[in-house]
C-alpha positions in Angstrom: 0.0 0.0 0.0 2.6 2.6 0.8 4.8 1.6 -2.0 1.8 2.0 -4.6 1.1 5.7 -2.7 4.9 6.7 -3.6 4.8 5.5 -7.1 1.2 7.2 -7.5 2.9 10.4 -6.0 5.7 10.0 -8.0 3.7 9.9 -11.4 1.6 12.8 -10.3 4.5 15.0 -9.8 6.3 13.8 -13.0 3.0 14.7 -14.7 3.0 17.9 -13.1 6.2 18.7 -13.6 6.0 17.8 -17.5 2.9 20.1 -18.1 4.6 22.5 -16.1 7.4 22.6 -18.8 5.2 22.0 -22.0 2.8 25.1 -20.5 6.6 27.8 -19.7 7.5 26.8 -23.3 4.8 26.8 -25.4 3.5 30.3 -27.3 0.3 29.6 -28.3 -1.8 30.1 -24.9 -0.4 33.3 -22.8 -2.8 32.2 -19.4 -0.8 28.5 -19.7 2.5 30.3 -19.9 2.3 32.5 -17.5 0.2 30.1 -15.0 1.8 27.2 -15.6 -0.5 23.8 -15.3 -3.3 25.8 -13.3 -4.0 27.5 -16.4 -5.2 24.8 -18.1 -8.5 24.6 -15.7 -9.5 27.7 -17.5 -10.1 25.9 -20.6 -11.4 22.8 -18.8 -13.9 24.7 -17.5 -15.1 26.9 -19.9 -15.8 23.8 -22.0 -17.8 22.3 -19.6 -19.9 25.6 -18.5 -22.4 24.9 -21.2 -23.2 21.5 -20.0 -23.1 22.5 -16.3 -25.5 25.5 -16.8 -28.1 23.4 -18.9 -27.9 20.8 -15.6 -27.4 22.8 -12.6 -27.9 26.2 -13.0 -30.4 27.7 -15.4 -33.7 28.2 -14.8 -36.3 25.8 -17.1 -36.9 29.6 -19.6 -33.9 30.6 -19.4 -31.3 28.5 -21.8 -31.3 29.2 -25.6 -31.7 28.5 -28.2 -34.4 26.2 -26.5 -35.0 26.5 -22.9 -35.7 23.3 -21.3 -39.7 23.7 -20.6 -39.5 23.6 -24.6 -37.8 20.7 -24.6 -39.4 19.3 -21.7 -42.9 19.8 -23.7 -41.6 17.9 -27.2 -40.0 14.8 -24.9 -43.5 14.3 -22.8 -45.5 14.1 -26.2 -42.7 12.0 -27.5 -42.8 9.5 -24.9 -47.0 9.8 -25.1 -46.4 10.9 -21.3 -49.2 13.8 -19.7 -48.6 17.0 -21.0 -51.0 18.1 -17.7 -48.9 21.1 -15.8 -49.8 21.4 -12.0 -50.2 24.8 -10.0 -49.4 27.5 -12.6 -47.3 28.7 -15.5 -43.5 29.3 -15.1 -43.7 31.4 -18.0 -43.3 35.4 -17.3 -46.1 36.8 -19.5 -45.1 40.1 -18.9 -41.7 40.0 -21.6 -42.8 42.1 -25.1 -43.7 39.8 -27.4 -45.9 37.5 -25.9 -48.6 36.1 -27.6 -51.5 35.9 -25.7 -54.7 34.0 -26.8 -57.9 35.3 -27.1 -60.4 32.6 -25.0 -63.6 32.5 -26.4 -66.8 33.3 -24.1 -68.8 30.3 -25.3 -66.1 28.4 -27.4 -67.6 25.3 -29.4 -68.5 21.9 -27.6 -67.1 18.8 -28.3 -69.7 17.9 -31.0 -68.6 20.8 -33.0 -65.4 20.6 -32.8 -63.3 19.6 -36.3 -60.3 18.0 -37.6 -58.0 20.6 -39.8 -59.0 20.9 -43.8 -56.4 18.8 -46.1 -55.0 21.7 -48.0 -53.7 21.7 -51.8 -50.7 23.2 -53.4 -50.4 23.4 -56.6 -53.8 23.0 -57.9 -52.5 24.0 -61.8 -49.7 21.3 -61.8 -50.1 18.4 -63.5 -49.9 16.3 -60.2 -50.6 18.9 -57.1 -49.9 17.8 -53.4 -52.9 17.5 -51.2 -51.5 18.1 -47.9 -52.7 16.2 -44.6 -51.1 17.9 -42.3 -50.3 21.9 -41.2 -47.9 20.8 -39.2 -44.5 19.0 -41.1 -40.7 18.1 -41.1 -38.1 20.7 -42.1 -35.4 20.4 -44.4 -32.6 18.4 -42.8 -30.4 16.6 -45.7 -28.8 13.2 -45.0 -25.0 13.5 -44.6 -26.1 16.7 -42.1 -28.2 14.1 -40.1 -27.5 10.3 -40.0 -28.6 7.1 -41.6 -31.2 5.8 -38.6 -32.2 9.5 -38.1 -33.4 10.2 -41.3 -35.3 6.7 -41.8 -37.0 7.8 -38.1 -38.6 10.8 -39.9 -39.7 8.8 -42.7 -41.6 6.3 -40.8 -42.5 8.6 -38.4 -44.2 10.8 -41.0 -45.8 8.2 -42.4 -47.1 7.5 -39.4 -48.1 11.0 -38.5 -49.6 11.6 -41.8 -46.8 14.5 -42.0 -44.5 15.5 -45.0 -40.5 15.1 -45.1 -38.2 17.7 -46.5 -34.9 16.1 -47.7 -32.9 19.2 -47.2 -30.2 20.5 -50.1 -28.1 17.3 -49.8 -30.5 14.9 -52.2 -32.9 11.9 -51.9 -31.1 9.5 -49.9 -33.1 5.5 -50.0 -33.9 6.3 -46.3 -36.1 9.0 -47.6 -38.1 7.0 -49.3 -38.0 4.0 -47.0 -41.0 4.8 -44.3 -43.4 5.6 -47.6 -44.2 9.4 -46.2 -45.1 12.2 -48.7 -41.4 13.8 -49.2 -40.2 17.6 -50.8 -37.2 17.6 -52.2 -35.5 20.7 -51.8 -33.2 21.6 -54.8 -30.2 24.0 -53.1 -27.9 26.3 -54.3 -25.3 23.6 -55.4 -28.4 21.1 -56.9 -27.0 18.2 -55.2 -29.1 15.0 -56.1 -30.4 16.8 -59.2 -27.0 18.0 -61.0 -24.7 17.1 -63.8 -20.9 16.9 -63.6 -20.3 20.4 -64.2 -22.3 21.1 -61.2 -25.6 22.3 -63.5 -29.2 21.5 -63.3 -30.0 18.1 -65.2 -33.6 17.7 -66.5 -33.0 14.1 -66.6 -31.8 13.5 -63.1 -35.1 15.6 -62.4 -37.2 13.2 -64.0 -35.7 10.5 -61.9 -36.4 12.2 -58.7 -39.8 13.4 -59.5 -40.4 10.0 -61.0 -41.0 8.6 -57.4 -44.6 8.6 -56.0 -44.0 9.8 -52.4 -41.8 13.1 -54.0 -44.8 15.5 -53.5 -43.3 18.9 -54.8 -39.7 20.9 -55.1 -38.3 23.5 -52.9 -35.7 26.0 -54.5 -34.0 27.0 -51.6 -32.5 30.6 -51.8 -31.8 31.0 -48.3 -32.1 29.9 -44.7 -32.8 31.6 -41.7 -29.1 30.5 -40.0 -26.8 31.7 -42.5 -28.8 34.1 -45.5 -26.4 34.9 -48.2 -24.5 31.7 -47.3 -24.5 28.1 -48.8 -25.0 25.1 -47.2 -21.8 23.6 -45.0 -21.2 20.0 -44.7 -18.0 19.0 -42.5 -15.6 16.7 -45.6 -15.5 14.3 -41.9 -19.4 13.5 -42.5 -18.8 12.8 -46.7 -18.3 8.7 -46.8 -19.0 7.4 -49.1 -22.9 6.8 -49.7 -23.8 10.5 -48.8 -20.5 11.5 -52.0 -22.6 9.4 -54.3 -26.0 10.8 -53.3 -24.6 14.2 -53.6 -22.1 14.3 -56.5 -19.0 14.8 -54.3 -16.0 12.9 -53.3 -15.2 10.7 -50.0 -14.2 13.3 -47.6 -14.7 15.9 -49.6 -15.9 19.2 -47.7 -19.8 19.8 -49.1 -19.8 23.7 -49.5 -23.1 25.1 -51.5 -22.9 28.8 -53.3 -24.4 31.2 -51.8 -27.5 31.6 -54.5 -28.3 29.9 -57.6 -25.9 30.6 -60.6 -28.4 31.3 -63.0 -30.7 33.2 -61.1 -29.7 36.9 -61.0 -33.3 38.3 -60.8 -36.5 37.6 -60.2 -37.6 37.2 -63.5 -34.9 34.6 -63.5 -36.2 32.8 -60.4 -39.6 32.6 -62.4 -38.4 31.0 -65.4 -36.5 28.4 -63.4 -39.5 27.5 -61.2 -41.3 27.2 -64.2 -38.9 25.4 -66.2 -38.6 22.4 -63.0 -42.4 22.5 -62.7 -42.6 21.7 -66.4 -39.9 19.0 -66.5 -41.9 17.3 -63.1 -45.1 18.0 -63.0 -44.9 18.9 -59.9 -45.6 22.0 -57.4 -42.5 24.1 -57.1 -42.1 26.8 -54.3 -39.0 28.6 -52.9 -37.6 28.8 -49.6 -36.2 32.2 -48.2 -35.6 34.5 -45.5 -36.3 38.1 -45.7 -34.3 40.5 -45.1 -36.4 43.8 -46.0 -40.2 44.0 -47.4 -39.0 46.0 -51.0 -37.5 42.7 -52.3 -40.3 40.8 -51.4 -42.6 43.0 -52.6 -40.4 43.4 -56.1 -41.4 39.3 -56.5 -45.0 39.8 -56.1 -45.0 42.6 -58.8 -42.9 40.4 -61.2 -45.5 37.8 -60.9 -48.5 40.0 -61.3 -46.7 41.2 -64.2 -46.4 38.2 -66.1 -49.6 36.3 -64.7 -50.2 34.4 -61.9 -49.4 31.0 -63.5 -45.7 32.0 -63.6 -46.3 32.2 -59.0 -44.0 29.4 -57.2 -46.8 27.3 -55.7 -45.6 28.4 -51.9 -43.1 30.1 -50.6 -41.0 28.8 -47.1 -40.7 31.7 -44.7 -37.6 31.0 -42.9 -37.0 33.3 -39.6 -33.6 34.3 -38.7 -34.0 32.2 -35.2 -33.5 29.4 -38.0 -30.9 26.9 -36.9 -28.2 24.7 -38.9 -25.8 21.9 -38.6 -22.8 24.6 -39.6 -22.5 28.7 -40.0 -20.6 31.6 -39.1 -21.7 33.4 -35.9 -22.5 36.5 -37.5 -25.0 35.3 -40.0 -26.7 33.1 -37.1 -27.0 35.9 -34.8 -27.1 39.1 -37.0 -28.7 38.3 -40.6 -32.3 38.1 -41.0 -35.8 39.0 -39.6 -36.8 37.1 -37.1 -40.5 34.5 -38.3 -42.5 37.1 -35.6 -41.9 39.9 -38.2 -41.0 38.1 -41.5 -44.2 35.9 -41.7 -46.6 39.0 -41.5 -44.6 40.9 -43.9 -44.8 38.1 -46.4 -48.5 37.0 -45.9 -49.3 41.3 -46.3 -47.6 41.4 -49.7 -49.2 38.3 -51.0 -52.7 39.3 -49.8 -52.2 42.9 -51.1 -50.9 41.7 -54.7 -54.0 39.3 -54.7 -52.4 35.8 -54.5 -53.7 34.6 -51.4 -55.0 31.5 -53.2 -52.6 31.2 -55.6 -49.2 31.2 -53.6 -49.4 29.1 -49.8 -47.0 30.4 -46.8 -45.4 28.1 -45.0 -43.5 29.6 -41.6 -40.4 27.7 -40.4 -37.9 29.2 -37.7 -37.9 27.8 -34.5 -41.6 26.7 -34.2 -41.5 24.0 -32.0 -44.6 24.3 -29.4 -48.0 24.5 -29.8 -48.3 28.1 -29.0 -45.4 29.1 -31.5 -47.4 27.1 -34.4 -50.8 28.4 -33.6 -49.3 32.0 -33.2 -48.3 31.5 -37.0 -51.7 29.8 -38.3 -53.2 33.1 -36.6 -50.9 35.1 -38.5 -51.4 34.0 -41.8 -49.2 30.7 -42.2 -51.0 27.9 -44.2 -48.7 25.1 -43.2 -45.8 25.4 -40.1 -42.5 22.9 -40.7 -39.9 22.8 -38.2 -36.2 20.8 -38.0 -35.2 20.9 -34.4 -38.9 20.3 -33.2 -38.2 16.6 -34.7 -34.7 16.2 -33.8 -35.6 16.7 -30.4 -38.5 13.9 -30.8 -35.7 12.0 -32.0 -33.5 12.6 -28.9 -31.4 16.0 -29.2 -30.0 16.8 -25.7 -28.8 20.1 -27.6 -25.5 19.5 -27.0 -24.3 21.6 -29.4 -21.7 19.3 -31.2 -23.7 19.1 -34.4 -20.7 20.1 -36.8 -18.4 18.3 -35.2 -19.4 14.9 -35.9 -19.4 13.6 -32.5 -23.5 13.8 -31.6 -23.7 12.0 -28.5 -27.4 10.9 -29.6 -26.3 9.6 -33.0 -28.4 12.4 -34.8 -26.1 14.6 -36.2 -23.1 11.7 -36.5 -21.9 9.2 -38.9 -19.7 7.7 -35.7 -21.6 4.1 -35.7 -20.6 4.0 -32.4 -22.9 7.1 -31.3 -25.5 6.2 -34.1 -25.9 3.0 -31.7 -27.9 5.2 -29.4 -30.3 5.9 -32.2 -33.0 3.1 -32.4 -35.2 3.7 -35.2 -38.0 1.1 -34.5 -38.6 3.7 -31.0 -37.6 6.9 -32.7 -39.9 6.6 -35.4 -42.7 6.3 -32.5 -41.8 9.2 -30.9 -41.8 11.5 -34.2 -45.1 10.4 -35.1 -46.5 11.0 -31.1 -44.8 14.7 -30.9 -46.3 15.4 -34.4 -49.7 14.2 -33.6 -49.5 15.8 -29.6 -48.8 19.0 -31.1 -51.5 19.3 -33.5 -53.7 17.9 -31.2 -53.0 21.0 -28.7 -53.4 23.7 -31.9 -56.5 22.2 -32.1 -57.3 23.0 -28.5 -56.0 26.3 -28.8 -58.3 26.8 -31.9 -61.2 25.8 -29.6 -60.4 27.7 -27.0 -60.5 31.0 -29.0 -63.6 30.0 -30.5 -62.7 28.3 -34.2 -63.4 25.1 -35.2 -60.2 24.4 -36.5 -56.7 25.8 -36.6 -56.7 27.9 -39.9 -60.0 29.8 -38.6 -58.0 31.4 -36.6 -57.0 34.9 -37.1 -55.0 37.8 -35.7 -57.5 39.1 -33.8 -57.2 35.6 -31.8 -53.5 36.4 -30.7 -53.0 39.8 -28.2 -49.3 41.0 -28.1 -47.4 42.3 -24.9 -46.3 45.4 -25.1 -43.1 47.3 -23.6 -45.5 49.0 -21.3 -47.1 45.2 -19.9 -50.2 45.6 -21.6 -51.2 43.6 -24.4 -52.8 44.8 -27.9 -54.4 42.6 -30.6 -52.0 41.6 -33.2 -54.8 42.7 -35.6 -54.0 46.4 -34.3 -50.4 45.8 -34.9 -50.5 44.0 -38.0 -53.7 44.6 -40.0 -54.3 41.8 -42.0 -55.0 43.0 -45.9 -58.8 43.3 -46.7 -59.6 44.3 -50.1 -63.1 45.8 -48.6 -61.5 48.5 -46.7 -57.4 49.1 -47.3 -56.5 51.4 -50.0 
């Protein structure tokens, strides 16, 4: 015993002693040089403040980007657990910005309550989408996500009677595997649907569209997390099914352009949605992020120029609250409205230039709860999708290592090792229950204010704190657009 505490002794000070030389030597780290071996607790610790503030030390609305009463809410209707709250809110309702919902005085009984409307897109395609579901999966591309996550989301959709978008990285077989409705989105370096110079093919088009469950196209122009930047995926996450999917090399670093080549306008944009609507048959829409209401407004008067025909069939809203597997700070933090303005502005354009029936909004940008979703029915969204709503279904702990390839829940990871963790045949279970829990509580909400079903509801359903603590109707804010009495 007290020759194995000398030897231990002796290794600890030869440890110390080493570090203390590597630490006086080394230029790199000035605290470590000048505060030899204790230095290096700074680091230690600041790596490990995340995790021990998300555990120990922040409140449950306090944490971002998700605070854990968020999370909380998504893992009870995962699990199909009682999403029954005891005592009272822990939410402040005083902070600007709050929506509050309007209760109804007599709100409908049971027997009058109803199930949402199935919704079409596209009704001038060839083959338009009759969606089930307001409520759907976000664009997460295979190679950003792993194997077992993606086929989760397909079965779990199927399931949930929900819609999967691919993402920019293509249409992987585990897309297709759980037999749910998908939307392919075509990004800004057309991977899945490109030739080898990187170009648009019509033929691989064909292919894609060519399978039943692809429903309709998304030209993506922009995300919320990173507007005026292309997609990033890590060359660590390239093997070599996802470089075959996506036109790239094994380990070769996926970086998108930030916009489409070929589109320099918006007359350009229209003759490219109507050019992959022709070669598909399919509805075609965009995905964007705005950053001010004259370029939006600029697209509406292009299209009312040259006929409504020449409309994408939706457009994707994406807030700047969007999030992403990989971006620069700046563009996450800085660049882009937030959905709580961007969504109005767009729905007030396309009501004003008189495509309300001809273009559908969807919202996306951090729209995870049932009060965040019905908030953006009542503001004009037709259909809500969300990304990290579903990845936390799937498991997310938000960890925060999702570029780095090392996603202790096997999400955001081509490790095998950590995508053991991932077990589809449960995962897919708990993607279909959040998806169906969710729209289950819209529903309620729409009851409560006094609508039969979800898209009844309007802005004069949702009051909005103000600085002052006092709330105003968000129709008083935001008029909606009526044709009877705006200019």
């Amino acid at each position: 015993m007290v020759l194995g505490f000398f030897i231990a002794l002796g290794l600890t000070t030869a440890a110390v002693v080493i570090m203390f030389i590597i630490d006086k030597t080394q230029t790199d780290d000035a605290i470590r040089r000048n505060y030899p071996v204790i230095g290096r607790f700074r680091k230690l610790f600041s790596s490990l403040g995340e995790f021990f503030r998300q555990y120990f030390f922040a409140m449950d609305r306090e944490e971002l980007p998700f605070n854990r009463a968020q999370r909380e809410w998504i893992n009870r209707a995962s699990e199909a657990a009682s999403n029954t709250v005891a005592f009272g809110s822990t939410r402040n309702l005083n902070v600007v910005g709050t929506p509050i919902f309007v209760n109804a005085a007599f709100p409908p009984l049971e027997d009058q309550f109803a199930r949402t409307a199935l919704m079409v897109i596209g009704g001038g395609t060839r083959l338009p989408f009759t969606a089930m579901s307001f409520f759907n999966i976000s664009g997460m591309s295979y190679g950003a996500i792993s194997k077992p996550a993606v086929q989760a989301l397909s079965r779990g959709a199927k399931e949930a009677g929900v819609w999967l978008n691919t993402g920019e990285g293509g249409l992987s077989p585990y897309h297709l595997e759980g037999g749910c409705d998908v939307v392919f989105q075509i990004g800004t370096a057309k991977f899945g649907v490109r030739d080898h110079d990187g170009n648009l093919s019509d033929e691989k088009l064909r292919e894609v569209a060519a399978h039943k469950s692809v429903r309709m196209f998304e030209i993506k122009l922009a995300q919320g997390a990173k507007p005026g930047k292309g997609g990033i995926l890590p060359a660590a996450k390239v093997n070599k099914q996802i470089a075959e999917i996506r036109g790239l090399k094994v380990g070769q670093a996926g970086i998108s352009p930030n916009r489409h080549a070929e589109v320099d306008d918006w007359d350009d944009l229209l003759n490219l949605i109507g050019h992959i609507r022709e070669v598909t048959g399919k509805p075609v829409g965009i995905k964007t992020v705005v950053g001010a209401e004259e370029p939006i407004a600029d697209l509406f008067a292009t299209i009312n120029a040259r006929g409504a025909d020449c409309a994408p069939d939706f457009i994707t809203v994406d807030g700047g609250e969007g999030g992403t597997g990989a971006a620069p700070m700046p563009l996450i933090d800085l660049v882009g409205m937030s959905i709580r303005e961007a969504l109005v502005t767009v729905v007030d354009l396309r009501d004003q230039a008189g495509l309300k029936e001809r273009i559908r909004i969807i919202a996306s940008g951090k729209l995870v709860n049932p009060g965040d979703v019905a908030w953006a029915l009542a503001a004009g969204a037709d259909f809500i999708t969300s990304a990290r709503g579903f990845m936390f279904s799937l498991g997310c702990i938000q960890a925060l290592k999702c570029n780095k390839n090392t996603c202790p829940t096997g999400i955001t990871t081509h490790d095998k090792r950590f995508q053991g963790g991932l077990v589809v045949e449960d995962k897919e279970k708990r993607v279909a229950r959040y998806a169906r829990e969710l729209i289950h509580e819209v529903e309620t909400i729409a009851h409560s204010v006094g609508v039969a079903e979800p898209r009844l509801m309007r802005r004069r359903h949702v009051r909005i704190v103000q600085d002052d603590g006092r709330s105003l109707p968000m129709n008083k804010i935001t008029p909606s657009y009526n044709p009877v009495t705006s200019p």
